[in-house]
TORROTOR-80195 format. One record per atom (N, C-alpha, C): residue number from 1; residue in three letters; atom name; x negated, y negated, z. Coordinates in Angstrom, 1 decimal. Last residue first. Layout:
// residues N
<NUM ALA CA <X Y Z>>
...
END
This chain:
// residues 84
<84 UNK N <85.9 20.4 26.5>>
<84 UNK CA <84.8 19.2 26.5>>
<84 UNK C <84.2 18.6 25.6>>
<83 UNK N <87.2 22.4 25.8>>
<83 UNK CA <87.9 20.8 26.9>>
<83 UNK C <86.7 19.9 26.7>>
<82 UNK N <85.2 24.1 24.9>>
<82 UNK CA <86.5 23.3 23.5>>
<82 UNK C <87.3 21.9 24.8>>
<81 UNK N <83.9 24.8 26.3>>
<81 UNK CA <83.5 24.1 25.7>>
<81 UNK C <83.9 23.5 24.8>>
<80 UNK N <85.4 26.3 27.7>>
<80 UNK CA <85.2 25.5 28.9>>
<80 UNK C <84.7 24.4 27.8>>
<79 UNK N <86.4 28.1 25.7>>
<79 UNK CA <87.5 27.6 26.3>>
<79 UNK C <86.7 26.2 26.9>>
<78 UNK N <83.5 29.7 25.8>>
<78 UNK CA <84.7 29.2 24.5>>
<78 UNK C <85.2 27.7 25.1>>
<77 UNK N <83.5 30.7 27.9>>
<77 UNK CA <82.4 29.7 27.9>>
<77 UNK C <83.2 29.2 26.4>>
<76 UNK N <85.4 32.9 28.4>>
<76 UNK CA <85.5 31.5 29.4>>
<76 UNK C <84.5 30.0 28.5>>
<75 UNK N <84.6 34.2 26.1>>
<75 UNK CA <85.9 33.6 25.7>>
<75 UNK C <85.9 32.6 27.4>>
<74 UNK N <82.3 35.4 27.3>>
<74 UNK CA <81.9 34.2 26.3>>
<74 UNK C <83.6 33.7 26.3>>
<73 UNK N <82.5 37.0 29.7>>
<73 UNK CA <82.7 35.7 29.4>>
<73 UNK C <82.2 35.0 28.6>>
<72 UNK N <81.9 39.5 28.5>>
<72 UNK CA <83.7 38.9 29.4>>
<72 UNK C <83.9 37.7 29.4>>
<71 UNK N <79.4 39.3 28.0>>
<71 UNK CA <80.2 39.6 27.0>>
<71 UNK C <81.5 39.1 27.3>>
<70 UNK N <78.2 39.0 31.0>>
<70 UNK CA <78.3 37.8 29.9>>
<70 UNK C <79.1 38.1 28.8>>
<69 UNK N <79.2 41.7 31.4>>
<69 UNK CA <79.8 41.2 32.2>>
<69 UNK C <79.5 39.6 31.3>>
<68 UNK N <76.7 43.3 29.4>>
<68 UNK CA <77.8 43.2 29.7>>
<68 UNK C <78.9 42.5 30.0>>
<67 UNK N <74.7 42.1 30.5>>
<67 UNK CA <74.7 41.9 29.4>>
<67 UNK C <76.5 42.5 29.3>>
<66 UNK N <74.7 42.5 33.3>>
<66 UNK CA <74.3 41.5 33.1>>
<66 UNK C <75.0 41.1 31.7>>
<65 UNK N <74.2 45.6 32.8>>
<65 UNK CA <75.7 45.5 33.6>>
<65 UNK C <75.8 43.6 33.1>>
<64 UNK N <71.8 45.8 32.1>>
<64 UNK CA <73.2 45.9 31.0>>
<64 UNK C <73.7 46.0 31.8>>
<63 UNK N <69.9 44.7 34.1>>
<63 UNK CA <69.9 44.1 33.0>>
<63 UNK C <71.4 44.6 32.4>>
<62 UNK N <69.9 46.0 36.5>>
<62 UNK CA <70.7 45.2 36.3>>
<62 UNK C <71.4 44.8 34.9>>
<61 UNK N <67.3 46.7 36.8>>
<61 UNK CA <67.9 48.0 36.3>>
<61 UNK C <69.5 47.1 36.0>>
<60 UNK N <64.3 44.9 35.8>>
<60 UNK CA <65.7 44.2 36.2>>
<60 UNK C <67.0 45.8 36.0>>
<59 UNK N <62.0 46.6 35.1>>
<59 UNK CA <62.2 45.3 35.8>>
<59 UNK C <63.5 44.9 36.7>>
<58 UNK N <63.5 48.5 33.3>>
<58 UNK CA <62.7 48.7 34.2>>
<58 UNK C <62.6 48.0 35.2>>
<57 UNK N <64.4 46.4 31.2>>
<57 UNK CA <65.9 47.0 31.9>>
<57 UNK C <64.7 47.4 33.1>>
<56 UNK N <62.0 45.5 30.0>>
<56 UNK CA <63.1 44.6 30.8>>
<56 UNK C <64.0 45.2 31.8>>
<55 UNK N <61.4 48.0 29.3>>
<55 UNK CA <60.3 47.3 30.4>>
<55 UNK C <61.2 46.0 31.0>>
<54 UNK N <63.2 48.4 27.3>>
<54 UNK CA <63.0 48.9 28.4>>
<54 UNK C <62.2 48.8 29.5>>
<53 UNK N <62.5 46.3 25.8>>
<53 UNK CA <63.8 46.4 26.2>>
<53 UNK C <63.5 47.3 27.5>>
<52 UNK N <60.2 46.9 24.5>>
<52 UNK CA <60.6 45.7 25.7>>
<52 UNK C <61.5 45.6 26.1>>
<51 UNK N <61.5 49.1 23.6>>
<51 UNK CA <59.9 49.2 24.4>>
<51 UNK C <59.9 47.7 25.1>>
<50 UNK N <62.7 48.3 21.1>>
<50 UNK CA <63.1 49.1 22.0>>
<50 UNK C <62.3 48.8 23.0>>
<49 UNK N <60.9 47.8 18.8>>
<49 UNK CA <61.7 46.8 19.6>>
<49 UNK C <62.8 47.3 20.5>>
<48 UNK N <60.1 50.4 18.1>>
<48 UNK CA <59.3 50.1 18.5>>
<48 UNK C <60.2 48.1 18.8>>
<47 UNK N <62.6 51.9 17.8>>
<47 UNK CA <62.0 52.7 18.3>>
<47 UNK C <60.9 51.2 18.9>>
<46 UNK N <62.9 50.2 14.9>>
<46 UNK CA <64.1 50.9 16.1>>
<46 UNK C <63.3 51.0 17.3>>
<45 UNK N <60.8 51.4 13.4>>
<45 UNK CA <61.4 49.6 13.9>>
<45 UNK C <62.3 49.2 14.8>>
<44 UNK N <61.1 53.5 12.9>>
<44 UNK CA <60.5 53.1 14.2>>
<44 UNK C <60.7 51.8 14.2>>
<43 UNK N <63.7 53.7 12.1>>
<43 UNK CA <63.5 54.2 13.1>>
<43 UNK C <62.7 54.0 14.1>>
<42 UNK N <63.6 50.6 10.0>>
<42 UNK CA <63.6 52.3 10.0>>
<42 UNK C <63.5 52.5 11.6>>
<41 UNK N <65.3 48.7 8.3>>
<41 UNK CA <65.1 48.8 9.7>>
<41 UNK C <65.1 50.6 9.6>>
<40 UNK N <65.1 48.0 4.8>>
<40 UNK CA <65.8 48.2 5.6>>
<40 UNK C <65.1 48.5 7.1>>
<39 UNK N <64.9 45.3 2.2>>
<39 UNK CA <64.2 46.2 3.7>>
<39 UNK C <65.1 46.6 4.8>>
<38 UNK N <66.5 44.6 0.5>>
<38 UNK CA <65.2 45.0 -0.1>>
<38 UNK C <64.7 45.9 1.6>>
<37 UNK N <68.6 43.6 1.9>>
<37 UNK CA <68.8 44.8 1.2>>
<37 UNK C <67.5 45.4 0.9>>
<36 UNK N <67.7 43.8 5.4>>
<36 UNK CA <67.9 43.1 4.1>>
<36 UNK C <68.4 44.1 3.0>>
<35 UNK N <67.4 43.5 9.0>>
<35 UNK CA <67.5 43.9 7.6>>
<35 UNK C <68.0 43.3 6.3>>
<34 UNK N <66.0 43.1 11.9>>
<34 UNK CA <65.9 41.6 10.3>>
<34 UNK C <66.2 43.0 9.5>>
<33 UNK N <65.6 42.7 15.1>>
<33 UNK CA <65.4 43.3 13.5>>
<33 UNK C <66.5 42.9 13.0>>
<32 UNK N <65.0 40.3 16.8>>
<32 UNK CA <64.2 40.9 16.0>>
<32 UNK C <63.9 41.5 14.9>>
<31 UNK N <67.7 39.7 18.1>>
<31 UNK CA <67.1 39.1 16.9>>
<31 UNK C <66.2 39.3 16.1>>
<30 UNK N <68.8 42.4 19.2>>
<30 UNK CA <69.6 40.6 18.7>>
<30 UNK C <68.8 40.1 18.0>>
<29 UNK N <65.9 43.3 20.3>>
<29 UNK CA <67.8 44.2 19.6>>
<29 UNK C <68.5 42.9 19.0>>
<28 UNK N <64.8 41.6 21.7>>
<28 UNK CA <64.2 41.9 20.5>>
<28 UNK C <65.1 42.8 19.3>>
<27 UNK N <66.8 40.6 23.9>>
<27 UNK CA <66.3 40.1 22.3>>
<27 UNK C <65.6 40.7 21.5>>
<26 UNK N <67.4 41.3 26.2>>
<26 UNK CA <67.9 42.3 24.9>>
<26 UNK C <67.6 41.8 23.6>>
<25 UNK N <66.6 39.6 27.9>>
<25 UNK CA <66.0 41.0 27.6>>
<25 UNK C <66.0 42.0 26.7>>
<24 UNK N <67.2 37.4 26.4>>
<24 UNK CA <66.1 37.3 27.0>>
<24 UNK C <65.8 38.6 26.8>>
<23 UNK N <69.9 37.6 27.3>>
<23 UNK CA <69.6 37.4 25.9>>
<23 UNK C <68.4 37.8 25.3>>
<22 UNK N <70.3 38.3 30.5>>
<22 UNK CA <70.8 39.3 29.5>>
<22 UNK C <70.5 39.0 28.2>>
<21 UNK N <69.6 35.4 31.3>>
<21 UNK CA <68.3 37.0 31.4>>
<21 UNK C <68.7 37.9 30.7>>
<20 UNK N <72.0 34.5 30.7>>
<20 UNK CA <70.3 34.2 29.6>>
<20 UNK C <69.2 35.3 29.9>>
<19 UNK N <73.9 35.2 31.7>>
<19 UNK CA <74.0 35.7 30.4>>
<19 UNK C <72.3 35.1 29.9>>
<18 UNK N <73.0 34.9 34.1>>
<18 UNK CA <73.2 36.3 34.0>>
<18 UNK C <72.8 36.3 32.3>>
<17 UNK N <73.1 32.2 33.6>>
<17 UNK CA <72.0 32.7 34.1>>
<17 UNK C <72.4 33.8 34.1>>
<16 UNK N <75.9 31.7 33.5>>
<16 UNK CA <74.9 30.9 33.0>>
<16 UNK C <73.9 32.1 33.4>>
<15 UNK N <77.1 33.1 36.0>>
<15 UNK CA <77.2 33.2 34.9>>
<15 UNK C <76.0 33.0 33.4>>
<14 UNK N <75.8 31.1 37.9>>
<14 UNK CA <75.4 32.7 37.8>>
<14 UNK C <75.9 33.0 36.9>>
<13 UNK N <77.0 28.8 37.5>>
<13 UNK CA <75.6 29.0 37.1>>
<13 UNK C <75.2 30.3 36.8>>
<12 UNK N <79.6 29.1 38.0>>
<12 UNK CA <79.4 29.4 36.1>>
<12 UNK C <77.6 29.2 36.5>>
<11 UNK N <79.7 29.8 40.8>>
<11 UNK CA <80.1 30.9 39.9>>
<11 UNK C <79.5 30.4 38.4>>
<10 UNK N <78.6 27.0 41.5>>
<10 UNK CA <77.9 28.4 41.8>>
<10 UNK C <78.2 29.6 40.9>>
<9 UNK N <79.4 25.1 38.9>>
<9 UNK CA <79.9 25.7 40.1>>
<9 UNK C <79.0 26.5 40.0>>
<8 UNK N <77.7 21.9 37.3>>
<8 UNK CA <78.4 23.5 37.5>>
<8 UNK C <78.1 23.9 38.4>>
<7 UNK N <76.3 19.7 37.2>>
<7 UNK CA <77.5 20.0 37.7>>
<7 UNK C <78.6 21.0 37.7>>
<6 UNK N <73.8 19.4 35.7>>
<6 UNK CA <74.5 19.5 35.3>>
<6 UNK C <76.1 19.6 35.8>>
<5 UNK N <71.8 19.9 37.9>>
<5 UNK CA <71.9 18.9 37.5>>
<5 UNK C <73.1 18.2 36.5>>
<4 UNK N <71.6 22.9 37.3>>
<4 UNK CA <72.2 22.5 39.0>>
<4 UNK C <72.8 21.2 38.7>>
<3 UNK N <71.3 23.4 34.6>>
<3 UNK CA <72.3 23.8 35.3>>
<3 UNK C <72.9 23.5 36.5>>
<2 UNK N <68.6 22.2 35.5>>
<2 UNK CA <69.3 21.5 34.7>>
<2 UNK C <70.7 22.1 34.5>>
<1 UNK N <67.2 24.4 36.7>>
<1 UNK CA <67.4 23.1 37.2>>
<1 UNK C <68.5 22.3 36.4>>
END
């Protein structure tokens, strides 16, 4: 709603919205794992923030074309937010 409210085109809502289901799904890969020097990210910490990932991609088979095609447009969403 607040994207409609906002005054964005059909095309940058879907945008908008492709790239948040694509954050959404792929978060526990983007922000989950946490290494450090003291702790490193083993396999199954790998393995086991994976498992929502794929009940997301399950869900939505869309999900990385989504995550994808947002990557093309972060340099639009740059641009649109440096005019403004």
């Amino acid at each position: 709603m607040a994207l409609i409210s906002a005054g964005e085109s059909d095309m940058e809502t879907d945008r908008i919205s492709s790239l948040h289901t694509s954050c959404l799904g792929f978060a526990p890969l983007i922000f989950d794992l946490r290494e450090s020097e003291e702790q490193k990210v083993s396999f199954n910490d790998l393995v086991k923030a994976c498992d929502p990932v794929w009940k997301a991609v399950e869900a939505d088979p869309n999900l990385p074309q989504k995550l994808v095609r947002s990557g093309m447009y972060f340099v639009l969403f740059d641009i649109h937010f440096k005019r403004s």
